[in-house]
C-alpha positions as CSV (number, residue, x, y, z in Angstrom):
1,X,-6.0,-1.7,16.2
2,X,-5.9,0.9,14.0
3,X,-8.2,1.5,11.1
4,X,-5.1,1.3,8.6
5,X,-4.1,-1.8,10.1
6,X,-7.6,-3.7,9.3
7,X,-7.8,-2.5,5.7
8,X,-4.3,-3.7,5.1
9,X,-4.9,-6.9,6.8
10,X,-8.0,-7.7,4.9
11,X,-5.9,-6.7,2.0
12,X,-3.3,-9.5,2.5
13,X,-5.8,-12.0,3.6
14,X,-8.0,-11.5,0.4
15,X,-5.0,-11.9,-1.8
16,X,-3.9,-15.0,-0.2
17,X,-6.8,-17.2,-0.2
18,X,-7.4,-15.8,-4.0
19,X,-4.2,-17.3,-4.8
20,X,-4.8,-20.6,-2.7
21,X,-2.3,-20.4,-0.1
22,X,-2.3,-21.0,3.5
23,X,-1.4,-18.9,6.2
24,X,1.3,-21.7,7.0
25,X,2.1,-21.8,3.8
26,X,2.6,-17.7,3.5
27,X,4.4,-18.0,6.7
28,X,7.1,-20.5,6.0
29,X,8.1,-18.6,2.5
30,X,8.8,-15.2,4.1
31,X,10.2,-16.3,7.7
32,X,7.2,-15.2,10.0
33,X,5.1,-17.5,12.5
34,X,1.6,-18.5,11.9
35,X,0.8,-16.2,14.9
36,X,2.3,-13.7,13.0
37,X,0.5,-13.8,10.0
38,X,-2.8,-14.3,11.5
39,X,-2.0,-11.1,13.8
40,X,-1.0,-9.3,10.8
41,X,-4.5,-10.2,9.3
42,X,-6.7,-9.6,12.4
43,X,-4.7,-6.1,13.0
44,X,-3.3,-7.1,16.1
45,X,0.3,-5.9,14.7
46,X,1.0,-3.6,11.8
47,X,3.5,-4.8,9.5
48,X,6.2,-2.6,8.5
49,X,7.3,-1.5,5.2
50,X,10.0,-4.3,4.8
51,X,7.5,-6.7,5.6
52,X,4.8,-5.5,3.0
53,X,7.6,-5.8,0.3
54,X,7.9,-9.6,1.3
55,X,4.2,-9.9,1.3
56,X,4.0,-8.5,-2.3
57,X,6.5,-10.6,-3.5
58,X,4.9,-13.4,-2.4
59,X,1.9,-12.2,-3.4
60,X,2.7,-11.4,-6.6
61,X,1.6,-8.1,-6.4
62,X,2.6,-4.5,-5.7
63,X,2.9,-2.9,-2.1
64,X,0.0,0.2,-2.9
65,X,-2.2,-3.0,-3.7
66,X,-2.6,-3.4,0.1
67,X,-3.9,0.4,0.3
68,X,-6.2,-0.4,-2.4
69,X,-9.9,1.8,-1.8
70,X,-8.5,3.3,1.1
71,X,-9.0,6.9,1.6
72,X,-6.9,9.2,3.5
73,X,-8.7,12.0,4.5
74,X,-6.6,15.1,3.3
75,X,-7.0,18.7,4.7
76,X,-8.6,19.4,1.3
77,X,-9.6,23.2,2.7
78,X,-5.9,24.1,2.1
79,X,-5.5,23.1,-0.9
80,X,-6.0,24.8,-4.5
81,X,-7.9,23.3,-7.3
82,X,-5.2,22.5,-8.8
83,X,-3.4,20.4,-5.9
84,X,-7.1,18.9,-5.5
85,X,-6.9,18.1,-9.2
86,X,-3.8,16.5,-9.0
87,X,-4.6,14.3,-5.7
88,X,-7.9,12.9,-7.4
89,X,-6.0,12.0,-11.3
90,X,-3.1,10.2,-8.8
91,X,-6.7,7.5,-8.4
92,X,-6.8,7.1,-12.5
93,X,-3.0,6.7,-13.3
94,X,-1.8,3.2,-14.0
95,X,1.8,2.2,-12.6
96,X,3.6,3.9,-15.5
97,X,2.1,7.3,-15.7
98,X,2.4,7.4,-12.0
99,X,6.1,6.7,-12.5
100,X,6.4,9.5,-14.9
101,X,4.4,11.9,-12.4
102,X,6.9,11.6,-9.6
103,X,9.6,12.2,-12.2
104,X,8.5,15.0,-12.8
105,X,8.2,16.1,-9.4
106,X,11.4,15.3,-8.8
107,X,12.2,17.8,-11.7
108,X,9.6,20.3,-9.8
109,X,11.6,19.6,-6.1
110,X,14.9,20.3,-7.8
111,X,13.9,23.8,-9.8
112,X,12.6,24.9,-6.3
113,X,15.8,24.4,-4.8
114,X,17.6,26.5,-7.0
């Protein structure tokens, strides 16, 4: 059981009893077991990316909202202020300024290239 693994299982249980439904109920609407769920919850398994999609969806929410207030610990020794700077604004940005940021990454990745 992996630290990961609990926050993102607490995650998904908080946000479905918030919303009312059942771990059955969850179940049957994305084509896992009970067991599967509940081991999802508990940490006993990790679900993979395809599987947190299908939990969001259900969910009605967005796949980062299962990584909500958890920190990965970055080797923040290596980086400059200005990498640090950027990491701790990535916190503030809502889902469109964040979408605009890794535009213009993209932009950044593709002048290195050349």
């Amino acid at each position: 059981m992996t630290e990961i693994a609990e926050h993102i299982g607490r995650r998904i249980k908080a946000l479905r009893e918030a919303q009312g439904i059942t771990q059955h109920q969850l179940a049957k609407h994305i084509g896992k077991s009970v067991e599967t769920i509940s081991n999802i919850e508990r940490a006993k398994v990790t679900p993979g990316l395809n599987t947190l999609v299908i939990f969001a969806e259900k969910l009605n929410c967005q796949v980062r909202d299962f990584l909500d207030n958890y920190d990965v610990d970055l080797p923040t020794a290596e980086l400059t202020a200005d990498q640090q700077k950027i990491i701790n604004a990535l916190k503030l940005l809502d889902e469109n300024d964040t979408a605009i940021l890794a535009g213009l990454v993209d932009v950044l990745e593709k002048r290195q290239k050349k």
